[in-house]
C-alpha positions in Angstrom: 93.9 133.0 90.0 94.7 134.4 86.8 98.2 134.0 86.4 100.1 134.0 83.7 101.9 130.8 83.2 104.7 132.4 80.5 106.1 129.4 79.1 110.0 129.5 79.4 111.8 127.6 77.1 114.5 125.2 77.8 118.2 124.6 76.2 119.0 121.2 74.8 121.2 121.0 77.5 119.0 122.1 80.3 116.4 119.4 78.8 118.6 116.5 78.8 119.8 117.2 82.6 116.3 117.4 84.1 115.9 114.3 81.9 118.8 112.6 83.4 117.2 113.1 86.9 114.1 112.1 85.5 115.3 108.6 83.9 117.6 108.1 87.2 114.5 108.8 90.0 112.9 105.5 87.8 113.3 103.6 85.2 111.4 105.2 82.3 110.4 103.9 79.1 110.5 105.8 75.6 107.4 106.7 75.2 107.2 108.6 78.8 110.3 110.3 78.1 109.6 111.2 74.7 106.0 112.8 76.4 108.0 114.6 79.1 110.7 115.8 76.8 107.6 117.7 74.7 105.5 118.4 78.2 109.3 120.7 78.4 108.6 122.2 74.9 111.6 120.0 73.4 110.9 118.8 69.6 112.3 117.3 66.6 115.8 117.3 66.2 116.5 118.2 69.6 114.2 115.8 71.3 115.9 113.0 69.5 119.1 113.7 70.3 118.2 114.1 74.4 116.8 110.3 73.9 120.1 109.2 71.7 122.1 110.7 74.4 119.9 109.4 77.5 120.4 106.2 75.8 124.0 106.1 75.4 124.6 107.1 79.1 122.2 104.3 80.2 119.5 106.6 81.8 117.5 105.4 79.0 117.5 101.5 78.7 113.9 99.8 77.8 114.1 96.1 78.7 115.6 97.5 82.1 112.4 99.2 82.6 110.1 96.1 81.4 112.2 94.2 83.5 111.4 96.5 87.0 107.5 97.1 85.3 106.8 93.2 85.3 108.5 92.7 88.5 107.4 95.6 90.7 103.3 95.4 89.2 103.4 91.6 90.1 105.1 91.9 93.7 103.5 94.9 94.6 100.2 95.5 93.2 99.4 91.8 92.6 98.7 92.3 88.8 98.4 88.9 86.1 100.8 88.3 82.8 97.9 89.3 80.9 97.4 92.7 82.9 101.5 93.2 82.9 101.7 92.4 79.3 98.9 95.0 78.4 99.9 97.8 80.1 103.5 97.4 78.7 102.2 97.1 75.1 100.3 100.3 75.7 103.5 101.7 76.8 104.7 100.8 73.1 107.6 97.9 74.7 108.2 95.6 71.7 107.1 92.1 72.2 110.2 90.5 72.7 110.9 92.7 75.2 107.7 91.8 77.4 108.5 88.2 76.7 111.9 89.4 78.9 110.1 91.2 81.3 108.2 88.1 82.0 110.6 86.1 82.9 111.4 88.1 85.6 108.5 86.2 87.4 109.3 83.0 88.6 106.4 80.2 87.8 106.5 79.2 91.3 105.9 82.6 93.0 103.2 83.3 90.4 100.9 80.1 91.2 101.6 80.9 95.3 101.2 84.6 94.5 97.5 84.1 92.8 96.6 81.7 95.9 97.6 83.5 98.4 95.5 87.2 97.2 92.6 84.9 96.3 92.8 83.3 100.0 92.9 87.0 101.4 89.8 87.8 98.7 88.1 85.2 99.9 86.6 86.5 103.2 85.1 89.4 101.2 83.2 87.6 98.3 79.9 86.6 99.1 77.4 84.8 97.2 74.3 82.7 97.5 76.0 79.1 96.9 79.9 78.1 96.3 79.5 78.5 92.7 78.3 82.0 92.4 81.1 82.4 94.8 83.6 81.1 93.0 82.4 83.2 89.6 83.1 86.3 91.6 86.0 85.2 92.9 87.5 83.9 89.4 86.0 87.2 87.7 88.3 89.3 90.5 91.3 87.4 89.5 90.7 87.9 85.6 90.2 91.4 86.0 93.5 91.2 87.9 95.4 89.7 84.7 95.6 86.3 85.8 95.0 83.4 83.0 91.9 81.0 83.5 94.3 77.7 83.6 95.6 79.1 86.9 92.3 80.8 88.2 89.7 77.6 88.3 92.4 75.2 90.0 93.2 77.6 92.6 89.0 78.9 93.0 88.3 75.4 93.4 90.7 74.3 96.2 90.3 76.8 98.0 86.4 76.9 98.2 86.4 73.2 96.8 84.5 71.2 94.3 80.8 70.4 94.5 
């Protein structure tokens, strides 16, 4: 129970190959590396020459990992532009970079994508009349990250207009 958890402090070199493994496992953005690299007691000078270095050799690239963030959170966990675009600005990814990331979903599959997880939500949302129904329905996919242009269109044809 009490043990004594004796810090032991890492060479520059030693840092930047457990970093290596960490960047190649997954793509990794700048701030997680950055907060990993100081989780391993690496600072200043020597924590920005790791990321310089990770960088150079690639392990290190941050429209890559916007790229596999937007396409893996809309694939597999169903998530919206809006929710994508959130969690990568929280992530610190620049703008022009999440515009990239984006594109990485095709229109198409987005549209099919939100009808078809609605259509599976469907079963579960109950309500006292259609239009309570859709509400809860449309208030699952907002709080999913999916724009309100797309939401009502796909609500309303697939528990129709009154």
């Amino acid at each position: 129970m009490g043990e004594n958890k004796s810090r032991k402090y890492l060479t520059k070199q030693q840092g930047l190959q457990k970093l290596q493994k960490y960047c190649a496992y997954q793509d990794r953005c700048h701030q997680e590396v950055r907060s990993k690299l100081i989780e391993l007691g690496i600072y200043g000078d020597d924590l920005e020459e790791i990321i310089v270095e990770l960088i150079e050799e690639n392990f290190l690239n941050e429209e890559r990992f916007a790229r596999s963030y937007a396409r893996g959170k809309f694939r597999f966990k169903c998530w919206g532009r809006i929710k994508i675009t959130r969690e990568l600005k929280s992530r610190r990814i620049s703008d022009y970079l999440i515009r990239k990331a984006l594109e990485e979903i095709p229109e198409e599959d987005y549209q099919q994508e939100l009808y078809q997880f609605l259509e599976r939500k469907l079963p579960q949302v109950k309500g006292k009349n259609d239009f309570e129904r859709k509400q809860k329905l449309a208030a699952y996919a907002q709080r999913r990250g999916f724009e309100s242009e797309y939401i009502w269109p796909t609500v309303n044809e697939l528990i129709g207009e009154n």
